[in-house]
PDB file of N, CA, C and O in Angstrom:
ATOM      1  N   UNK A   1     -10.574 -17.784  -6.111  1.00  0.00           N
ATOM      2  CA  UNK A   1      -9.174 -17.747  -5.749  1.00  0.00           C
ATOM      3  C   UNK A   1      -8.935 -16.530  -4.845  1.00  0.00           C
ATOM      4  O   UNK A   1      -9.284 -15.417  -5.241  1.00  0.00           O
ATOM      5  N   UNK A   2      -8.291 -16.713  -3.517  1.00  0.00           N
ATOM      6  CA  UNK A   2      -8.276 -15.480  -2.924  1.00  0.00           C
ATOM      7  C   UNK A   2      -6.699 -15.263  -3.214  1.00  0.00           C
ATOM      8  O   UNK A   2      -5.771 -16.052  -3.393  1.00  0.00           O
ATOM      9  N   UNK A   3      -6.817 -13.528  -3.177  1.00  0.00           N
ATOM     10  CA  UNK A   3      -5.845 -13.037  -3.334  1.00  0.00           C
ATOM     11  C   UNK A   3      -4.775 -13.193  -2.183  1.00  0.00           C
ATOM     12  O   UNK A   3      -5.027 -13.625  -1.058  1.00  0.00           O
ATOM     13  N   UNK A   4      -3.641 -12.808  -2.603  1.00  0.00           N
ATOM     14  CA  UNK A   4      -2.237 -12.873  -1.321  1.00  0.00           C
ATOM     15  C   UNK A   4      -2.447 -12.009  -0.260  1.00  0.00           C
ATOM     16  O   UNK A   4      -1.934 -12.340   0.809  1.00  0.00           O
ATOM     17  N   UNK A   5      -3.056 -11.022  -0.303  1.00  0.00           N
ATOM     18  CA  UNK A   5      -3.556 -10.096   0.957  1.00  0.00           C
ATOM     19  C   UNK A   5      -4.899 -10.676   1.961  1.00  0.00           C
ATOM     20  O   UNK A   5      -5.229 -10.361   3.104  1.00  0.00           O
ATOM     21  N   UNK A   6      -5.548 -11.760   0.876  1.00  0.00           N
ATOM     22  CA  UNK A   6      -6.594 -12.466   1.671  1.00  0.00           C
ATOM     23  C   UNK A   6      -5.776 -13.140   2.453  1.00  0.00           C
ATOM     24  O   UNK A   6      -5.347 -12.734   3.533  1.00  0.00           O
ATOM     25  N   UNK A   7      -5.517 -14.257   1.902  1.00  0.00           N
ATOM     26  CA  UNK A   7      -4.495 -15.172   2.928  1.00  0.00           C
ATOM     27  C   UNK A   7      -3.374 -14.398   3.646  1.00  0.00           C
ATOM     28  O   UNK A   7      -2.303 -14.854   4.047  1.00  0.00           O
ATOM     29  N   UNK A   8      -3.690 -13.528   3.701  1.00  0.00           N
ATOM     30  CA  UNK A   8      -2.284 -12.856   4.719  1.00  0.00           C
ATOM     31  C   UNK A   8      -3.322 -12.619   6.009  1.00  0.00           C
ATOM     32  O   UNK A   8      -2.997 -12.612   7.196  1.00  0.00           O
ATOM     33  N   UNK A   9      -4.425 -12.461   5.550  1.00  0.00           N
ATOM     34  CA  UNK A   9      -5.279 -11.838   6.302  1.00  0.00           C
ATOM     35  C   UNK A   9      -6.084 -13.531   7.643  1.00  0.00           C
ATOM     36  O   UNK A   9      -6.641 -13.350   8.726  1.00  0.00           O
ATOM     37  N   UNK A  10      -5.897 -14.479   7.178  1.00  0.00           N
ATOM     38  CA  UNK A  10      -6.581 -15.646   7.326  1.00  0.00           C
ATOM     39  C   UNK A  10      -5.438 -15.790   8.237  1.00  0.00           C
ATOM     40  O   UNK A  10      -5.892 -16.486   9.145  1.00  0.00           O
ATOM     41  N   UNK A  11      -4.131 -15.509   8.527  1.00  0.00           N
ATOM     42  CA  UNK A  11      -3.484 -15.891   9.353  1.00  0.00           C
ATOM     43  C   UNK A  11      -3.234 -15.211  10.566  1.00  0.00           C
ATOM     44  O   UNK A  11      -2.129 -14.734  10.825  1.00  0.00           O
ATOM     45  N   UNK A  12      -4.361 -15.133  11.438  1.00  0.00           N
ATOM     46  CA  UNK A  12      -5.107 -13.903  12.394  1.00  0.00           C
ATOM     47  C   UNK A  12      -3.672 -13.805  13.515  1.00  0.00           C
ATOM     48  O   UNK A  12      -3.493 -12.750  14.122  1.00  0.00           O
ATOM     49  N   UNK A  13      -3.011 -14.610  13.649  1.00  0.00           N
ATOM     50  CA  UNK A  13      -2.214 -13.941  14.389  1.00  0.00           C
ATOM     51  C   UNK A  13      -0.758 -13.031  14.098  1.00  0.00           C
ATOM     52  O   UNK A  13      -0.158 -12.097  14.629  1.00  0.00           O
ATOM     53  N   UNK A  14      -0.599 -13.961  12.870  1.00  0.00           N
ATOM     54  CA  UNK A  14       0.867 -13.041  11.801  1.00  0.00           C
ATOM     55  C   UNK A  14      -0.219 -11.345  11.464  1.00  0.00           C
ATOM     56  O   UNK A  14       0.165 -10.176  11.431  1.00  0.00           O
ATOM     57  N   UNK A  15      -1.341 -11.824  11.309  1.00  0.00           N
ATOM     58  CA  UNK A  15      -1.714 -10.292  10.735  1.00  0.00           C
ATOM     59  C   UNK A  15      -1.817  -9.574  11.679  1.00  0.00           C
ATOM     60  O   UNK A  15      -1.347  -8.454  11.479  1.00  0.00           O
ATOM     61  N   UNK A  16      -2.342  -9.778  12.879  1.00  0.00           N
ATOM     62  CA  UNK A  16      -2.370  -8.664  14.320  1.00  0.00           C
ATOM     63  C   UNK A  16      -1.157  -8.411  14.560  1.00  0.00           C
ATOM     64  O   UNK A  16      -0.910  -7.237  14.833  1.00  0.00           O
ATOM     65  N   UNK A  17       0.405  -9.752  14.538  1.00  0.00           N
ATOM     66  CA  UNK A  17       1.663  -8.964  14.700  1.00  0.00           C
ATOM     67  C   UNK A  17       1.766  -7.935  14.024  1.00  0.00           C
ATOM     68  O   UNK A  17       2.235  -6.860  14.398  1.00  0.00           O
ATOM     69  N   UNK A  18       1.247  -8.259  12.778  1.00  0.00           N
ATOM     70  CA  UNK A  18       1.736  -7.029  11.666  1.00  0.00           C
ATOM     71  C   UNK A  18       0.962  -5.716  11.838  1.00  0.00           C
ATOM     72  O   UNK A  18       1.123  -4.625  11.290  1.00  0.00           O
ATOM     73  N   UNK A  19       0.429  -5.966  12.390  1.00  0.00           N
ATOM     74  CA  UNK A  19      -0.723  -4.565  12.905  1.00  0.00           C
ATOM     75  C   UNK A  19       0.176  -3.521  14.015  1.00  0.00           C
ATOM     76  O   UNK A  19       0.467  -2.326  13.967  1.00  0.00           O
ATOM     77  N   UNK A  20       0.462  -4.687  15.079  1.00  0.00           N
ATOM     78  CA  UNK A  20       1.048  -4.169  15.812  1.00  0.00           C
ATOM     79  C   UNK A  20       2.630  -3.242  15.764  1.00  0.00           C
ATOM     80  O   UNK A  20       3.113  -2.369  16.485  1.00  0.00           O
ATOM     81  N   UNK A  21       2.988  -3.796  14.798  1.00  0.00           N
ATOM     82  CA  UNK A  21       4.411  -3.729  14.140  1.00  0.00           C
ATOM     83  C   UNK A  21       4.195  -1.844  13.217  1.00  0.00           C
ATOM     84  O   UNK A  21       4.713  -0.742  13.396  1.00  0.00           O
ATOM     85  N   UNK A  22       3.132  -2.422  12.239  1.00  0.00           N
ATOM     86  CA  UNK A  22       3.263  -1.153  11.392  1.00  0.00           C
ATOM     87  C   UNK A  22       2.362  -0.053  12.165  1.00  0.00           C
ATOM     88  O   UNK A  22       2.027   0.847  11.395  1.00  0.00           O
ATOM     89  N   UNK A  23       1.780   0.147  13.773  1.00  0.00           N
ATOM     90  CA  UNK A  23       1.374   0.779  14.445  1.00  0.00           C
ATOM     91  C   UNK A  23       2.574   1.671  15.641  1.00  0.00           C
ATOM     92  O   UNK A  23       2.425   2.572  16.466  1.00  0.00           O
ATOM     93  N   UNK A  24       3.736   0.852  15.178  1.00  0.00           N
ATOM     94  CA  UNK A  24       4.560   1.480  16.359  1.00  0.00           C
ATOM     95  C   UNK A  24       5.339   2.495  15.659  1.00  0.00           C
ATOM     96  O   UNK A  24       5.278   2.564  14.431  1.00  0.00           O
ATOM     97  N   UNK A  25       6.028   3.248  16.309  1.00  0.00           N
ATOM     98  CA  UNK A  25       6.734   4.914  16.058  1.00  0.00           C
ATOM     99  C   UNK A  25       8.178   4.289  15.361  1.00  0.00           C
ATOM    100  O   UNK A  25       8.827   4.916  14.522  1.00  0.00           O
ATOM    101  N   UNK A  26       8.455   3.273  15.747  1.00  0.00           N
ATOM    102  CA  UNK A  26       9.574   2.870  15.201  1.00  0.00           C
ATOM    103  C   UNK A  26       9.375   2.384  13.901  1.00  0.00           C
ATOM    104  O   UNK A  26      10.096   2.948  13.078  1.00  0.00           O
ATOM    105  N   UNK A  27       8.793   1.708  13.544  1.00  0.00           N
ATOM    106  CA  UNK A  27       8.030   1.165  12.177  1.00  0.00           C
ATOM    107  C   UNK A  27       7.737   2.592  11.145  1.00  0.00           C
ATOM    108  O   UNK A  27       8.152   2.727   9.994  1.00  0.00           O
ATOM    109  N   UNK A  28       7.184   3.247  11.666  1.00  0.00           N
ATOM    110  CA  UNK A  28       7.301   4.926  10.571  1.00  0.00           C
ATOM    111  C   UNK A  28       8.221   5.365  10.852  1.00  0.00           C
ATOM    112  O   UNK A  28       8.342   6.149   9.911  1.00  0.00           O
ATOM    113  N   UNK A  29       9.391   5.575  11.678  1.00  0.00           N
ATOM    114  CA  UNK A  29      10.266   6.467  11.345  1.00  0.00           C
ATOM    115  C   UNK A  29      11.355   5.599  10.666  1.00  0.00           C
ATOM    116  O   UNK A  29      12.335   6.174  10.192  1.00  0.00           O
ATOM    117  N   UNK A  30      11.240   4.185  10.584  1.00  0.00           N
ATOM    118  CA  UNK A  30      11.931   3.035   9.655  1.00  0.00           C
ATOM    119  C   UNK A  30      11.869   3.667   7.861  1.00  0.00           C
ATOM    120  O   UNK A  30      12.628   4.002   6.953  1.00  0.00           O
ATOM    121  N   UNK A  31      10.168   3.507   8.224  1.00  0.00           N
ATOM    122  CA  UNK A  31       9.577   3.836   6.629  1.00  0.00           C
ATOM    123  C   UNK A  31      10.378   5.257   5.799  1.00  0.00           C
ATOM    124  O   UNK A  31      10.889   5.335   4.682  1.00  0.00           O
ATOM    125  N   UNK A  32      10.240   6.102   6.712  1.00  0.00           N
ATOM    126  CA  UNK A  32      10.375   7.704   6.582  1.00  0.00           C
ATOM    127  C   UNK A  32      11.566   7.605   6.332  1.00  0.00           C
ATOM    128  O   UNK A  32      11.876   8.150   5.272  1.00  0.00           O
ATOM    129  N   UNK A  33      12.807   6.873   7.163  1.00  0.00           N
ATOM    130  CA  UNK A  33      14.394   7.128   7.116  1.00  0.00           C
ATOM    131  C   UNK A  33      14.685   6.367   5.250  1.00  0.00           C
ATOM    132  O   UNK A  33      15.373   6.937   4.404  1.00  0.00           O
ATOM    133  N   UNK A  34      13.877   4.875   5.003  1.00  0.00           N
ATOM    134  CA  UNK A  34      14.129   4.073   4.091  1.00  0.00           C
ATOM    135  C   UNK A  34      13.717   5.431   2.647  1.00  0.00           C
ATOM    136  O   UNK A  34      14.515   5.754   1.767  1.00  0.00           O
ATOM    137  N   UNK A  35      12.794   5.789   2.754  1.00  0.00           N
ATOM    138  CA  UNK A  35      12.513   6.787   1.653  1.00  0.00           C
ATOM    139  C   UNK A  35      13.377   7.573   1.423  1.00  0.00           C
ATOM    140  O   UNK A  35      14.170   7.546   0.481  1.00  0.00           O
ATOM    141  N   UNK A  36      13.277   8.480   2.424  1.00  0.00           N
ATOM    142  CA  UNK A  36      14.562   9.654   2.476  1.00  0.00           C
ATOM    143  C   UNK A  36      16.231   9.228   1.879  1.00  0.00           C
ATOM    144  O   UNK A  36      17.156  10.003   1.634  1.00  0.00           O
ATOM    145  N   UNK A  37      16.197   7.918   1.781  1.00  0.00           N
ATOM    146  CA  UNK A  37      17.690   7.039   1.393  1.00  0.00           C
ATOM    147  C   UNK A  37      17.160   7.000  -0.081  1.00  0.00           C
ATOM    148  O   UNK A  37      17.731   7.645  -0.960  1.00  0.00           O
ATOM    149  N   UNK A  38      15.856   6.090  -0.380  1.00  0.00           N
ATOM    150  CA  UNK A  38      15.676   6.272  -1.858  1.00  0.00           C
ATOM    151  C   UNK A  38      16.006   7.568  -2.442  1.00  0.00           C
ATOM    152  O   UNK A  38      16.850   7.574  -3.337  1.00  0.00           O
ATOM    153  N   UNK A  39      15.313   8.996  -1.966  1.00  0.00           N
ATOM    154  CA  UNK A  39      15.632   9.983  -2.425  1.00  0.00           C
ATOM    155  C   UNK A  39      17.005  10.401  -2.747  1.00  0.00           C
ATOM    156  O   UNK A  39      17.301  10.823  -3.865  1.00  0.00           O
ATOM    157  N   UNK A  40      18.192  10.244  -1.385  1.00  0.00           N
ATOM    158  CA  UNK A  40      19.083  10.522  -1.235  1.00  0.00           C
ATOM    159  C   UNK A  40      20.494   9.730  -2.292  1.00  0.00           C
ATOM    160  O   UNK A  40      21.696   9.916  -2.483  1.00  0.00           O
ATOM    161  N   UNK A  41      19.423   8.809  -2.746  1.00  0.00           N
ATOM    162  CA  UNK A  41      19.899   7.571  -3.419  1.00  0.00           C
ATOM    163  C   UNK A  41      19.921   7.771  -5.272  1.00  0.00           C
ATOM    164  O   UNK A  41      20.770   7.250  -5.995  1.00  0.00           O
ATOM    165  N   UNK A  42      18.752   8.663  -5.766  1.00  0.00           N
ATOM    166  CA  UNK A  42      18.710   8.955  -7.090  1.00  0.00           C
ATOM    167  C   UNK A  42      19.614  10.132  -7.489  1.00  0.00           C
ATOM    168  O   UNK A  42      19.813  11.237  -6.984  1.00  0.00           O
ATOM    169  N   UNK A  43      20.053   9.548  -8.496  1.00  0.00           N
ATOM    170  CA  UNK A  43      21.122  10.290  -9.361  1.00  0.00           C
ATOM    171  C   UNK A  43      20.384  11.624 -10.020  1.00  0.00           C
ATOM    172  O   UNK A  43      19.273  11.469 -10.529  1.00  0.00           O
ATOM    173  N   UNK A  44      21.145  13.226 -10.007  1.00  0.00           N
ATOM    174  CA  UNK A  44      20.607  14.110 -10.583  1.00  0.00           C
ATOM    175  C   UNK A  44      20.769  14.263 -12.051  1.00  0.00           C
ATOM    176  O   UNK A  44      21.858  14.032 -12.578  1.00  0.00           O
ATOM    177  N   UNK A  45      19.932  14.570 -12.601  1.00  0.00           N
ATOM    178  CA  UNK A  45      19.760  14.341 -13.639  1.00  0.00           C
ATOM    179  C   UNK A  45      18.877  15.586 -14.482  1.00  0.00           C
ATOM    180  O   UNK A  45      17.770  15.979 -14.114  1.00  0.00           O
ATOM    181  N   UNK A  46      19.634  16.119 -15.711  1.00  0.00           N
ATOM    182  CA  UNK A  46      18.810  16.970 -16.887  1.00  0.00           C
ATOM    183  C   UNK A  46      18.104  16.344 -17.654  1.00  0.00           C
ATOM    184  O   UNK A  46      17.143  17.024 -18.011  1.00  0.00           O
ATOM    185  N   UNK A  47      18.132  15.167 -18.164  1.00  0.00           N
ATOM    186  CA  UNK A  47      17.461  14.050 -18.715  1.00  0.00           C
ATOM    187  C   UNK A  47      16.289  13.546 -18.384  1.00  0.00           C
ATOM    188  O   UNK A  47      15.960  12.764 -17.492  1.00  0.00           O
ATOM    189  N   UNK A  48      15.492  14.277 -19.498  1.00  0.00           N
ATOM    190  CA  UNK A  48      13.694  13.944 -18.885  1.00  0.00           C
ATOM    191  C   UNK A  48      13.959  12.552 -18.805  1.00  0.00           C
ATOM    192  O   UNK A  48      14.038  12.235 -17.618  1.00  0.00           O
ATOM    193  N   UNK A  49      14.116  11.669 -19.500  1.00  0.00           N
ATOM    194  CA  UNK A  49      13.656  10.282 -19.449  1.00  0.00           C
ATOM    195  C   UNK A  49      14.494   9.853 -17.818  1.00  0.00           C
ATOM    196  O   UNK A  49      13.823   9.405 -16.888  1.00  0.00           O
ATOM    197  N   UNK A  50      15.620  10.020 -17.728  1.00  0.00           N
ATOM    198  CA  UNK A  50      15.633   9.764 -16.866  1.00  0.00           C
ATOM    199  C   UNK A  50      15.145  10.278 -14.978  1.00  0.00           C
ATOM    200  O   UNK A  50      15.332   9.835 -13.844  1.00  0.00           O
ATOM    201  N   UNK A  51      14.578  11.240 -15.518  1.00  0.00           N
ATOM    202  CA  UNK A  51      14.134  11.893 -14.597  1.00  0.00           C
ATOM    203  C   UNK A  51      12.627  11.201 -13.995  1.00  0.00           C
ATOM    204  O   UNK A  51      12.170  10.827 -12.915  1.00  0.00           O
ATOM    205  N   UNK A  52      12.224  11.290 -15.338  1.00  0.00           N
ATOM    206  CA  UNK A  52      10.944  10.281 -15.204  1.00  0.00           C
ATOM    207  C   UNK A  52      11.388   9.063 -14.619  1.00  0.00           C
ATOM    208  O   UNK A  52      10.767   8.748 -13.603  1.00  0.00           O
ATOM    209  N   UNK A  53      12.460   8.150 -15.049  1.00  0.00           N
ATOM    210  CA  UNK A  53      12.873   7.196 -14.294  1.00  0.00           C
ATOM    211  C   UNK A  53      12.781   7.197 -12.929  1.00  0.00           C
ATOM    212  O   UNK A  53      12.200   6.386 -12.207  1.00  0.00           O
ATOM    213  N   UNK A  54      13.455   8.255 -12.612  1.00  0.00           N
ATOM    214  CA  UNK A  54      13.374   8.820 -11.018  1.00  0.00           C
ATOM    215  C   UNK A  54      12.342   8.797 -10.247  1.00  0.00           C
ATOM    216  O   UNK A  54      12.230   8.546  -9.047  1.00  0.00           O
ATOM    217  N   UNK A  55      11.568   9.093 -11.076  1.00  0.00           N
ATOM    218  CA  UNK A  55       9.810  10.013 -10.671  1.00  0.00           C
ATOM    219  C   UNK A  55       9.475   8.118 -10.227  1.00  0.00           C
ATOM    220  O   UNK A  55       9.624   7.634  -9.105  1.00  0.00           O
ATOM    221  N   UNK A  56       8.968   7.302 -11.592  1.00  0.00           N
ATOM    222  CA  UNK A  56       8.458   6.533 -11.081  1.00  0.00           C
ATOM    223  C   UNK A  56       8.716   5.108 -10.227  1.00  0.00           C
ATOM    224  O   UNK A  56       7.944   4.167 -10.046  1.00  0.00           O
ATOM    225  N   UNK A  57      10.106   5.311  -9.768  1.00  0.00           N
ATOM    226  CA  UNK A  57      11.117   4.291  -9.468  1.00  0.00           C
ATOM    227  C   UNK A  57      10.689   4.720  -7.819  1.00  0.00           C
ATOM    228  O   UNK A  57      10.576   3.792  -7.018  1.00  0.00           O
ATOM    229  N   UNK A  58      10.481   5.997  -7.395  1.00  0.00           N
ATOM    230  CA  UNK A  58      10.060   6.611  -6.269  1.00  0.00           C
ATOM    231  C   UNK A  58       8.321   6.382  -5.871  1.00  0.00           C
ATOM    232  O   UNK A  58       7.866   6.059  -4.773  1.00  0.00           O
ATOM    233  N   UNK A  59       7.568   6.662  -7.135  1.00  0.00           N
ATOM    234  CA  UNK A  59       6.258   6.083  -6.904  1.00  0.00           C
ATOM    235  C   UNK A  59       5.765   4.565  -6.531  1.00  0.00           C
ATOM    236  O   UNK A  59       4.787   4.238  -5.858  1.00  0.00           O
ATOM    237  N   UNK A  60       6.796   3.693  -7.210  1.00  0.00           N
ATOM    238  CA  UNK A  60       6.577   2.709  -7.174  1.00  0.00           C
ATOM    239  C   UNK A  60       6.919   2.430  -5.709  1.00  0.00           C
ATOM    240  O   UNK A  60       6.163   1.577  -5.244  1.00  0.00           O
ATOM    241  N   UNK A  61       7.941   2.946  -4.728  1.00  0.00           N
ATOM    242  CA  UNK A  61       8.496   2.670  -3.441  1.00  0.00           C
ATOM    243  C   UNK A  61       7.463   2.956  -2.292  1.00  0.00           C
ATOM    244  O   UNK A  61       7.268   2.487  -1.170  1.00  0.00           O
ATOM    245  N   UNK A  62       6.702   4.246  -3.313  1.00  0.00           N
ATOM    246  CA  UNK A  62       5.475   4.595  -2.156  1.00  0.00           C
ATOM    247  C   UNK A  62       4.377   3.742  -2.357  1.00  0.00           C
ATOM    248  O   UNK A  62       3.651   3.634  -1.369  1.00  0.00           O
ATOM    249  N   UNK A  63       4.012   3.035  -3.466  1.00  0.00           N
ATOM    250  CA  UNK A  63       3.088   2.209  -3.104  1.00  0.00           C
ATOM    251  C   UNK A  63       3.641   1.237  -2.685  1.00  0.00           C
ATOM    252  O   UNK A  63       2.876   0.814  -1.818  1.00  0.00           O
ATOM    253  N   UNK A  64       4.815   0.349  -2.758  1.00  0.00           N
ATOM    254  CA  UNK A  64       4.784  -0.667  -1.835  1.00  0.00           C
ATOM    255  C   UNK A  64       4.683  -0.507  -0.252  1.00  0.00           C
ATOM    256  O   UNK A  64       4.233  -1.266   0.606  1.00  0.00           O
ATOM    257  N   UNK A  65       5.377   0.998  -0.164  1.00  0.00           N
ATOM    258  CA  UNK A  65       4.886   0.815   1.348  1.00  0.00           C
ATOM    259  C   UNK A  65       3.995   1.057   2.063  1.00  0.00           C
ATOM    260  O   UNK A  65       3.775   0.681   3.215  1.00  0.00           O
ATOM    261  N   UNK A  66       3.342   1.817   1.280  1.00  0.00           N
ATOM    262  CA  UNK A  66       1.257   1.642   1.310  1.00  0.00           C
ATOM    263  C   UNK A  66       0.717   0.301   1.300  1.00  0.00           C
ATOM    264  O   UNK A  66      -0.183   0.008   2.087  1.00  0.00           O
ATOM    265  N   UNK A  67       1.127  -0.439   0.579  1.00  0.00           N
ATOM    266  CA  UNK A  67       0.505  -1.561   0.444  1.00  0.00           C
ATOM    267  C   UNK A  67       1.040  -2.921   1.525  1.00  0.00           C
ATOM    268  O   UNK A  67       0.375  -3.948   1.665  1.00  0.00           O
ATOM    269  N   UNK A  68       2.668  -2.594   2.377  1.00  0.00           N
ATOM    270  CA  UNK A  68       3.234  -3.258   3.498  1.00  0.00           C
ATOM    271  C   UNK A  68       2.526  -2.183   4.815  1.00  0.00           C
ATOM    272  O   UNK A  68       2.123  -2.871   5.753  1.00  0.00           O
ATOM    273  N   UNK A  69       2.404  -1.280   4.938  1.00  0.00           N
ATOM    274  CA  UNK A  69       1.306  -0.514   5.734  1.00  0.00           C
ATOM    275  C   UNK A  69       0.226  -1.562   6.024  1.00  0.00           C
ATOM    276  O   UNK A  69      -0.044  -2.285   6.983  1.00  0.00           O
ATOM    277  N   UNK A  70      -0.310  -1.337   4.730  1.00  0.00           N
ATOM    278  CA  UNK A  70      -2.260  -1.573   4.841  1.00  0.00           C
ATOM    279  C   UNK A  70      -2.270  -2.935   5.085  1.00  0.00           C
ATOM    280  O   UNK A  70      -3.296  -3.345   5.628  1.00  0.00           O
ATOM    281  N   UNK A  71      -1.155  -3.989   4.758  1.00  0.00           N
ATOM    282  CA  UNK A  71      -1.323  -5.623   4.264  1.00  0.00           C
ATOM    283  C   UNK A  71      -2.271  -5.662   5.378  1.00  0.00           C
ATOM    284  O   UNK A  71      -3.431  -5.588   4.973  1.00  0.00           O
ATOM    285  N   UNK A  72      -2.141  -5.769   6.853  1.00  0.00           N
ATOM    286  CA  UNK A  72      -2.974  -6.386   7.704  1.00  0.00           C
ATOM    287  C   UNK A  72      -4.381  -5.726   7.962  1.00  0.00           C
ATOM    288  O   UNK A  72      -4.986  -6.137   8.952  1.00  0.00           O
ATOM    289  N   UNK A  73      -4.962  -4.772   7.204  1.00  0.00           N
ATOM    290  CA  UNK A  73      -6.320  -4.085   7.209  1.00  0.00           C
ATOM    291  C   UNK A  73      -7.239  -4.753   6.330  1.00  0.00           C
ATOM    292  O   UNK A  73      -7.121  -4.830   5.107  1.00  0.00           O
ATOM    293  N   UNK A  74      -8.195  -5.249   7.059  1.00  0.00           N
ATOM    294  CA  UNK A  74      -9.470  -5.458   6.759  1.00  0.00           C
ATOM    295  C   UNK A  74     -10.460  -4.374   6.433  1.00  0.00           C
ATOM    296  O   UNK A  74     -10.895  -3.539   7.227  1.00  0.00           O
ATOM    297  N   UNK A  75     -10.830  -4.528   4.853  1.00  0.00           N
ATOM    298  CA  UNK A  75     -11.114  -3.634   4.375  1.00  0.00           C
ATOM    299  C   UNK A  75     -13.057  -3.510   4.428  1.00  0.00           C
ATOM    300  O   UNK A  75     -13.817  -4.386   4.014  1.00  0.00           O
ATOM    301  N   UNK A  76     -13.306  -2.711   4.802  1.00  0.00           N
ATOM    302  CA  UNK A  76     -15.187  -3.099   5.228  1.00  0.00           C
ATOM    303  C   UNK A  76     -15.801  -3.403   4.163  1.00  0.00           C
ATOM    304  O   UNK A  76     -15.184  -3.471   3.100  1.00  0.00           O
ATOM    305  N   UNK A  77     -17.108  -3.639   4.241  1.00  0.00           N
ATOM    306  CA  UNK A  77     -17.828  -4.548   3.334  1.00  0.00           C
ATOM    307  C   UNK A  77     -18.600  -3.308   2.651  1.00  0.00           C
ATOM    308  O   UNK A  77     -19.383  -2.563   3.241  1.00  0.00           O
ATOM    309  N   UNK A  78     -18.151  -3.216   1.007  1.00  0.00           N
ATOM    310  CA  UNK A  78     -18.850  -2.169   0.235  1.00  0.00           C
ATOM    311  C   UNK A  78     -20.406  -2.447   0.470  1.00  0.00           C
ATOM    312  O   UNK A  78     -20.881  -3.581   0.520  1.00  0.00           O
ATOM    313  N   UNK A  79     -21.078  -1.361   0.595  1.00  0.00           N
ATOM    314  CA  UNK A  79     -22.224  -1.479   0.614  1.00  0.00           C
ATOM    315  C   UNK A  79     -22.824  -1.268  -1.647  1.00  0.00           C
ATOM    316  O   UNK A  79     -22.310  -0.732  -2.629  1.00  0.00           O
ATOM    317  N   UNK A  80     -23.867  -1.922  -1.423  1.00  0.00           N
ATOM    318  CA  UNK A  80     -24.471  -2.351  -2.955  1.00  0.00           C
ATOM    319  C   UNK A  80     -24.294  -1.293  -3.703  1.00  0.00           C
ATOM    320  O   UNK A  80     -25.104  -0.635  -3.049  1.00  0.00           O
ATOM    321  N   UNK A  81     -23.944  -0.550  -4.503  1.00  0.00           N
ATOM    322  CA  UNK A  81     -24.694   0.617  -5.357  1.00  0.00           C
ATOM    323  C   UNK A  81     -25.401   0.820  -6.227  1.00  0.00           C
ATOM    324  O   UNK A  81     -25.467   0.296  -7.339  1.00  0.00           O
ATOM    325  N   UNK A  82     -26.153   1.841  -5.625  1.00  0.00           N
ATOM    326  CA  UNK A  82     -27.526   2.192  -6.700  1.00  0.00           C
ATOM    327  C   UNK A  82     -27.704   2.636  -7.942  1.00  0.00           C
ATOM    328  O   UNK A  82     -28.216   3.741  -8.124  1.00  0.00           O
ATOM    329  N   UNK A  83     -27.310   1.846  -8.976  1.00  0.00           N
ATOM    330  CA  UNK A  83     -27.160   1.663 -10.097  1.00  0.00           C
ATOM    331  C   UNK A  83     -28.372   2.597 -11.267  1.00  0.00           C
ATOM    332  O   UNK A  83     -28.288   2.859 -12.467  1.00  0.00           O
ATOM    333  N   UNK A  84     -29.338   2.864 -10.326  1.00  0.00           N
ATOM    334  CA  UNK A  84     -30.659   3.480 -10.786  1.00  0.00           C
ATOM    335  C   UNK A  84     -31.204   2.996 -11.825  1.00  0.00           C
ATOM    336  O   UNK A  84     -31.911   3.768 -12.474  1.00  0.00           O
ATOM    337  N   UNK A  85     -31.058   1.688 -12.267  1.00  0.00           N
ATOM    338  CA  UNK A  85     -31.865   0.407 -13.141  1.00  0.00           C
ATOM    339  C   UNK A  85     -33.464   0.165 -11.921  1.00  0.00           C
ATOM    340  O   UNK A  85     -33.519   0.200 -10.691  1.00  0.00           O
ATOM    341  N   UNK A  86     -34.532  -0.063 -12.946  1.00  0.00           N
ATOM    342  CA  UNK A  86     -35.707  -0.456 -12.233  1.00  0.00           C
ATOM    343  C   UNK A  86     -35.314  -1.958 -11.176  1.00  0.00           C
ATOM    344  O   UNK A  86     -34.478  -2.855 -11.282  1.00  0.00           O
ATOM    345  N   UNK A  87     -35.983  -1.762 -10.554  1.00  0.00           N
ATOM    346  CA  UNK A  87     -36.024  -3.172  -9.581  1.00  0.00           C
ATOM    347  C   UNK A  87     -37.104  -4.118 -10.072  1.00  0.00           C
ATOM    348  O   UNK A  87     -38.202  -4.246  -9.529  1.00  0.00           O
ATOM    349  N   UNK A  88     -36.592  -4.919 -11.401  1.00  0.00           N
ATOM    350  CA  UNK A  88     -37.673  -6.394 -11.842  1.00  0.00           C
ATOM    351  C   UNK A  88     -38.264  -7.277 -11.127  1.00  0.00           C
ATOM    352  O   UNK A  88     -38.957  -8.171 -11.613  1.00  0.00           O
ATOM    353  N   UNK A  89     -38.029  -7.102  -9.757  1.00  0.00           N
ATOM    354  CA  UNK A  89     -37.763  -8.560  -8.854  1.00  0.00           C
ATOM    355  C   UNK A  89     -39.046  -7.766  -8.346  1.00  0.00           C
ATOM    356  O   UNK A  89     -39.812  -8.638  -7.936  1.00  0.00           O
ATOM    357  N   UNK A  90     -39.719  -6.337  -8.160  1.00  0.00           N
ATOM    358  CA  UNK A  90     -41.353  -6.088  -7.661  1.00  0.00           C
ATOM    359  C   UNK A  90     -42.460  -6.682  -8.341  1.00  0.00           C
ATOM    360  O   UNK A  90     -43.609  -6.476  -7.949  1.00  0.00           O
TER     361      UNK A  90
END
């Protein structure tokens, strides 16, 4: 089953738009202004719990836009690792 980032990826020309898109100056200073609003956007607060709320309501914003960033990157092919088990197959 491929994942939703595979098939995002299989659609070679939506994914090069999107390349092109999250490569331009306007596209990060989009990102940068949208954050700065989240920030500008959380309530202050003495309340650990809700503070923590804060904390990860903000983490969660940065990985999605890590992950709308990266969608169109093809990620290279891990090379094997050397597990340092004997090789049975000599």
């Amino acid at each position: 089953m491929k994942t939703p980032r595979q098939r995002f990826q299989e659609l070679k020309l939506i994914a090069e738009q999107h390349r092109n898109i999250v490569d331009s100056s306007q596209f990060g200073i989009a990102m940068d202004m949208a954050i700065l609003q989240l920030l500008w956007e959380l309530p202050p607060t003495d309340d650990m719990q809700k503070a923590a709320a804060n904390h990860w309501r903000l983490m969660g914003a940065l990985s999605y836009m890590k992950k709308l960033a990266h969608l169109g990157d093809v990620a290279p092919e891990k090379p094997p690792v050397d597990d340092g088990n004997l090789d049975h197959k000599a």
